[in-house]
C-alpha positions as CSV (number, residue, x, y, z in Angstrom):
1,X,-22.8,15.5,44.8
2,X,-26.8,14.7,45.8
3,X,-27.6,12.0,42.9
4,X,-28.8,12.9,39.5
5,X,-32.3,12.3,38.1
6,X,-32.7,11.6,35.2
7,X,-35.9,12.6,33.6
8,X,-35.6,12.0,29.9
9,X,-35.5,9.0,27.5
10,X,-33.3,9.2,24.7
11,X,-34.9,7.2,21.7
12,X,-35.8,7.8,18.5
13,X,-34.5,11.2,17.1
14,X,-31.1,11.0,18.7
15,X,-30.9,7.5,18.6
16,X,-28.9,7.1,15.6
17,X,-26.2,8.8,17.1
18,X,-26.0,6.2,19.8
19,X,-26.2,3.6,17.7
20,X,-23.6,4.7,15.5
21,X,-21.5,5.3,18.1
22,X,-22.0,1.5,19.4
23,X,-22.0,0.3,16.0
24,X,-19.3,1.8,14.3
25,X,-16.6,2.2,16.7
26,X,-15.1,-0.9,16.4
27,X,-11.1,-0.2,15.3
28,X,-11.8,-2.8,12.4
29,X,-14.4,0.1,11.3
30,X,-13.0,2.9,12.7
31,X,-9.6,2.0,10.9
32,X,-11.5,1.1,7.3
33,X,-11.0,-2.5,7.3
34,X,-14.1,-4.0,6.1
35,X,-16.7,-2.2,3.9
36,X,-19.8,-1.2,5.7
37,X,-23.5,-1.4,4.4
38,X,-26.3,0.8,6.5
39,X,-29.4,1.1,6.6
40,X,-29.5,-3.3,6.4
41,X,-33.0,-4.2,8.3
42,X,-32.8,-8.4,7.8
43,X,-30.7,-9.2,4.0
44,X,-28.6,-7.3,2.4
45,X,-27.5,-9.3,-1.1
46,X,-23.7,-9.5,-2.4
47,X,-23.8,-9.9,-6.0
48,X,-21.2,-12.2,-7.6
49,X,-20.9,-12.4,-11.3
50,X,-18.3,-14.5,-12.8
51,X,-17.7,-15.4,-16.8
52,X,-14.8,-17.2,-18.9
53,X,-13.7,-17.5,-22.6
54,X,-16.2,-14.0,-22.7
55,X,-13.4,-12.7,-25.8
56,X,-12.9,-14.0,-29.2
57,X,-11.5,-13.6,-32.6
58,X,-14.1,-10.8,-34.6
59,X,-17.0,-11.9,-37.1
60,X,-19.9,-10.4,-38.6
61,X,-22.2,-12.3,-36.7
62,X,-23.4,-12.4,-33.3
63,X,-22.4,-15.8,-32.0
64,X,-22.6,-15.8,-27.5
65,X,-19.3,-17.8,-26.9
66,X,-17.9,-18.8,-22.8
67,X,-20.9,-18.8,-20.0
68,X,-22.1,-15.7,-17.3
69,X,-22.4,-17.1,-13.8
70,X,-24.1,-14.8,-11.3
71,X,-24.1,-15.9,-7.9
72,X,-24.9,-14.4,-4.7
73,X,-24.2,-14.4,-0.7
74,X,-26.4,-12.9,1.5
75,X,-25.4,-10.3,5.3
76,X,-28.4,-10.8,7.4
77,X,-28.2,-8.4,10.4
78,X,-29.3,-10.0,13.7
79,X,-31.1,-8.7,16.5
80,X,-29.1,-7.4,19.5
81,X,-30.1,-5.6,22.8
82,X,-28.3,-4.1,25.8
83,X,-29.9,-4.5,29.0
84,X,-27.9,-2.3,31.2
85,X,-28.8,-1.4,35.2
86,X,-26.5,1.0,36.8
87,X,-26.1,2.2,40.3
88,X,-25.9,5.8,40.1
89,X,-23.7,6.4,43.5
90,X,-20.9,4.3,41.8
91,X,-20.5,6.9,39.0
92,X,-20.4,10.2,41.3
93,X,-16.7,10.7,41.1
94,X,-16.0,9.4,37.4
95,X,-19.2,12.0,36.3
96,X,-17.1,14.4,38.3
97,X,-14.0,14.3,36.3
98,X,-15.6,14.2,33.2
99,X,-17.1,17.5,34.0
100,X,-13.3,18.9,34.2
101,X,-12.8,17.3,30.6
102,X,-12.0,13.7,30.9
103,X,-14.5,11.7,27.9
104,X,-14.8,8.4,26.6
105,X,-15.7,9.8,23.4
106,X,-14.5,12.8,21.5
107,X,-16.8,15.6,22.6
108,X,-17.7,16.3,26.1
109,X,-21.4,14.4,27.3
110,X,-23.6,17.2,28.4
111,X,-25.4,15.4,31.0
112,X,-25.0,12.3,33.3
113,X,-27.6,10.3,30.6
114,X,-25.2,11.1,27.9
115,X,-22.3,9.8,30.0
116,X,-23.9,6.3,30.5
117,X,-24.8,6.2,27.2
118,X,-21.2,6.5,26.2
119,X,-20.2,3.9,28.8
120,X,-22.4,1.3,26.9
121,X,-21.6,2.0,23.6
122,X,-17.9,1.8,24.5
123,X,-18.6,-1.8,26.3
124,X,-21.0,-2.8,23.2
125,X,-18.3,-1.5,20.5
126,X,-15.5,-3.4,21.9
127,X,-17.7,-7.0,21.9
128,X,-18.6,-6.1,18.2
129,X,-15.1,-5.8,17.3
130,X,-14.6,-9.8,18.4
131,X,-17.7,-10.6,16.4
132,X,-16.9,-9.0,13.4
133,X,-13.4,-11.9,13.4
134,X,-14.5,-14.4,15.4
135,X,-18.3,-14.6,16.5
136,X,-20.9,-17.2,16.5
137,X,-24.5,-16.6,15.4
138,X,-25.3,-19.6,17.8
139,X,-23.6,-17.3,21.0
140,X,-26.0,-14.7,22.7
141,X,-24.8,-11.3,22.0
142,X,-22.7,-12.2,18.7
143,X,-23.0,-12.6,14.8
144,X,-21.1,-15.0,12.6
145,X,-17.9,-13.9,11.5
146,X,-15.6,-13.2,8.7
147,X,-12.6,-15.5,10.3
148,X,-14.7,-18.5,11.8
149,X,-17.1,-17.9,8.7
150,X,-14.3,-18.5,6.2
151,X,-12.4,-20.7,7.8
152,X,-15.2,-23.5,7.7
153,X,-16.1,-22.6,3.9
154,X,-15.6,-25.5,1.9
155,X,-15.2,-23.3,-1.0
156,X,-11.9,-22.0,0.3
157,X,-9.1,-23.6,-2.0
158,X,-7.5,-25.8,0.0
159,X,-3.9,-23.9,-1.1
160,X,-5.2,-21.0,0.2
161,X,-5.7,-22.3,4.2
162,X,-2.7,-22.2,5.6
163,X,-1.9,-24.4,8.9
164,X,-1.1,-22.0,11.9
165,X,1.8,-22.4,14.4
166,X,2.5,-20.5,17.3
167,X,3.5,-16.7,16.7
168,X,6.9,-15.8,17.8
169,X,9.3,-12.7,16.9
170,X,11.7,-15.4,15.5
171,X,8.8,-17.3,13.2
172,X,6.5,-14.9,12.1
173,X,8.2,-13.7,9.4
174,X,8.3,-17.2,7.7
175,X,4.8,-17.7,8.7
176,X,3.5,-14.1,7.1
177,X,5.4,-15.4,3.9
178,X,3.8,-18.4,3.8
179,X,0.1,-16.1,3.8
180,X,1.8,-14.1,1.0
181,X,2.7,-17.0,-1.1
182,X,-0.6,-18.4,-1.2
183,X,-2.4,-15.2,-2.7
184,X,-3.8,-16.2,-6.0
185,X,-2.4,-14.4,-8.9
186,X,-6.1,-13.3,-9.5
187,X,-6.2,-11.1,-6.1
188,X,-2.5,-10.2,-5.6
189,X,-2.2,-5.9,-7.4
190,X,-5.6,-5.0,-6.3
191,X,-4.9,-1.4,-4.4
192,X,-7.2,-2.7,-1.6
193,X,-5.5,-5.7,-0.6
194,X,-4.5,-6.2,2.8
195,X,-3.1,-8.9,5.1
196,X,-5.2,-8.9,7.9
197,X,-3.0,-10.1,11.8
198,X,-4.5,-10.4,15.3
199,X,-2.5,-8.3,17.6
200,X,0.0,-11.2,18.9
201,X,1.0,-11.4,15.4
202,X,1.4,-7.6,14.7
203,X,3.4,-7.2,18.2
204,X,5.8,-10.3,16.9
205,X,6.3,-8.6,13.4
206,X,6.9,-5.4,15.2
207,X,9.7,-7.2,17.5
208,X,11.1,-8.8,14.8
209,X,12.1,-6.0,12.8
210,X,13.4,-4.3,15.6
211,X,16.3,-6.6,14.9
212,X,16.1,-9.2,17.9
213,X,14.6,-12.5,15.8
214,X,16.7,-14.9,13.7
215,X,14.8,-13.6,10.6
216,X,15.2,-9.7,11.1
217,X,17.0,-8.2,8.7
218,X,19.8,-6.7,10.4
219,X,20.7,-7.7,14.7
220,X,19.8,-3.6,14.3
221,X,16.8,-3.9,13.5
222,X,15.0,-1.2,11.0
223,X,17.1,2.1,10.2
224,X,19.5,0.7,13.1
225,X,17.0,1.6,15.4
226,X,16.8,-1.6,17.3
227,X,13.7,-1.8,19.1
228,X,13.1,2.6,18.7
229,X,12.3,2.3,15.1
230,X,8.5,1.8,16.0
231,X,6.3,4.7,16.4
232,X,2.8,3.1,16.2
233,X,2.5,3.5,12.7
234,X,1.9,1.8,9.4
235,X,3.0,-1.3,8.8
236,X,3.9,-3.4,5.7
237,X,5.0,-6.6,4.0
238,X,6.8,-7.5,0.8
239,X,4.5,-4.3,0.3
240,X,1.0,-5.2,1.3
241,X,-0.7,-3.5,3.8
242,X,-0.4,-4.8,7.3
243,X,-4.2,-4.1,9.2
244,X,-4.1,-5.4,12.6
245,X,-7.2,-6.9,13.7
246,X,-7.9,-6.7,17.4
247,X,-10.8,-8.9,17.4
248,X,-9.1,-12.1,15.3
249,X,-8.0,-14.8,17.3
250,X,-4.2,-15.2,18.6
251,X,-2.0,-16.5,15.7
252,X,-4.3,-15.8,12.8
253,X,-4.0,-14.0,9.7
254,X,-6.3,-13.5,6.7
255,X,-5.1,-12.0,3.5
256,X,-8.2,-10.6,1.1
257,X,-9.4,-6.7,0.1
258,X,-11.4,-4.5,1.8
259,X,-14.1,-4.5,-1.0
260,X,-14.9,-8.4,-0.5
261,X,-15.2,-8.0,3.5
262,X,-18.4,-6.4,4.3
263,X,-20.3,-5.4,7.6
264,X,-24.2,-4.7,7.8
265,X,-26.3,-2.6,10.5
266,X,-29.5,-1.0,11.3
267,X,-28.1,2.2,11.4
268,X,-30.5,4.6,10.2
269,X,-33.3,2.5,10.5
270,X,-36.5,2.0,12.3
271,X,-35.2,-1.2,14.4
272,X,-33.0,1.0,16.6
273,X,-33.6,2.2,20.0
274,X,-31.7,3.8,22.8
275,X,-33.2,4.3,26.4
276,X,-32.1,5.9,29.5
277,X,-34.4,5.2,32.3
278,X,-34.3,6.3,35.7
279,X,-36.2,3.8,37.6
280,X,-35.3,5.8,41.3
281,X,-38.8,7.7,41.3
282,X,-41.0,4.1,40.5
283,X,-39.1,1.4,42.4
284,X,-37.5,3.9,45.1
285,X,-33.6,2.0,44.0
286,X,-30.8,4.4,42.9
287,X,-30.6,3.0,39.1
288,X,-30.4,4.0,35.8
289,X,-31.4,1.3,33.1
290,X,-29.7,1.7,29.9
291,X,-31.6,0.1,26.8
292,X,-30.2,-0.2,23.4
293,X,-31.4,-2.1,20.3
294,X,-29.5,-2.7,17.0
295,X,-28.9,-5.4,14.5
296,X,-25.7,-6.3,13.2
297,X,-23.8,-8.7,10.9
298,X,-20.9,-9.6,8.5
299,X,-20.5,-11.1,5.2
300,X,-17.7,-11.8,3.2
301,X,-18.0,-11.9,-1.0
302,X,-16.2,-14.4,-2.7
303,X,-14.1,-16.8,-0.4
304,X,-11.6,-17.7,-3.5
305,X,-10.1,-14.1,-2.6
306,X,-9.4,-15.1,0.3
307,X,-6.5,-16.5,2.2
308,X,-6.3,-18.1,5.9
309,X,-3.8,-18.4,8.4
310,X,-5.6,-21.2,11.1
């Protein structure tokens, strides 16, 4: 196949697509884990409002009794950028097979452009998925968050940060407990409430039921299945909503609800760009430049409804 030339640049009117696709792809997205606010160009403001001893015995006057307490947290997105260069010889026989159906997305990319657009998005959704957990504001490339973020809150009730071990198929029952315990009697009923497991944690809870851990409930494992009763599907405990996490940390759990974890992005807005430029025809090379823009971020609302494993 002679090598393709690209002649267009993909930017604003279908750049939201890309974007989205970069942006929103993550599995802790994809899979409805945190609650997402676009269209966030710097701050976007999480309103907390707390009062106490609001009710009282009924007079004819009007007498304000208990105090109102409104308090707020702020998401601010941050600038990222994809600087991509491409040899377009190395992608002959991959472009090849997608043209026979093969995709990295759902729908088939109608041109070689499209195709290293997809590539990228795929490589920028799988590092957002870390940040989201466990990024660093002060690392190129990543945003604070929700795991690292909460885990250094000095807010966080000390009976609520629990002291991780090593996750095995013969502790990690005990040590989910132990997350279950500590949810405060204020969080635990809400329909949204999930524990939240990196994947070492998930595949040991997974094991364990399948009846080969001291703690499993039968040396059979679930419905006598041994290690068969699996089928990739949901999972639970004592109930609660098991949401495995790929981008947490090794041995780390987080119990909370979906409404109080919250990612931000430009989505939508004017700070997003997506380029695809040929650069064969004005440095005589045989690359494609891929350029992307976005801003991104995560936020968690009130850290009292919130439980840590770490």
């Amino acid at each position: 196949m002679p090598n393709p030339t690209i002649t267009t640049s993909y930017a604003g009117q279908w750049a939201g697509k890309y974007v989205s696709a970069a942006l929103l792809s993550a599995p802790t997205i994809e899979g409805g884990g945190v609650t997402v606010l676009p269209n966030v160009k710097y701050k976007a403001v999480i309103q907390r409002l707390e009062t106490t001893d609001f009710l009282k015995d009924a007079s004819c006057d009007f007498t304000p009794i208990g105090t109102v307490d409104l308090t707020e947290r702020v998401l601010q997105v941050k600038d990222l950028q994809v600087n991509m260069t491409f040899c377009k010889s190395e992608f002959h026989s991959t472009w090849q097979s997608i043209e026979m159906g093969y995709s990295s997305f759902d729908t088939l990319p109608k041109s070689f452009a499209d195709y290293l657009i997809a590539y990228a998005a795929q490589k920028v959704a799988a590092a957002n998925e870390v940040s989201i957990w466990q990024g660093s504001n002060a690392v190129s490339g990543q945003f604070d968050g929700l795991y690292t973020t909460a885990l250094a809150d000095i807010n966080l009730p000390p009976a609520q940060l629990i002291p991780a071990a090593a996750i095995t198929a013969a502790n990690v029952i005990g040590e989910m407990q132990l997350v279950y315990d500590a949810i405060p009697s204020t969080l635990y009923g809400k329909p949204d409430l999930k524990i939240y497991v990196s994947q070492n944690v998930a595949k040991a809870y997974v094991a364990a039921l399948g009846g080969f851990a001291v703690a499993a409930t039968s040396n059979s494992g679930v419905n006598a299945q041994g290690t068969m009763w699996y089928n990739n599907g949901a999972l639970t405990f004592n109930g609660l909503p098991i949401f495995m996490a790929n981008g947490l940390p090794n041995d780390s759990m987080m119990a909370t609800t979906t409404s109080n974890l919250y990612f931000g992005c430009s989505l939508l807005s004017d700070t997003q760009e997506v380029r695809v430029i040929d650069t064969s025809e004005t440095l005589g090379d045989d690359n494609v430049r891929v350029v992307m823009r976005m801003a991104a971020g995560a936020q968690y609302g009130v850290i009292e409804d919130i439980v840590i494993y770490g």
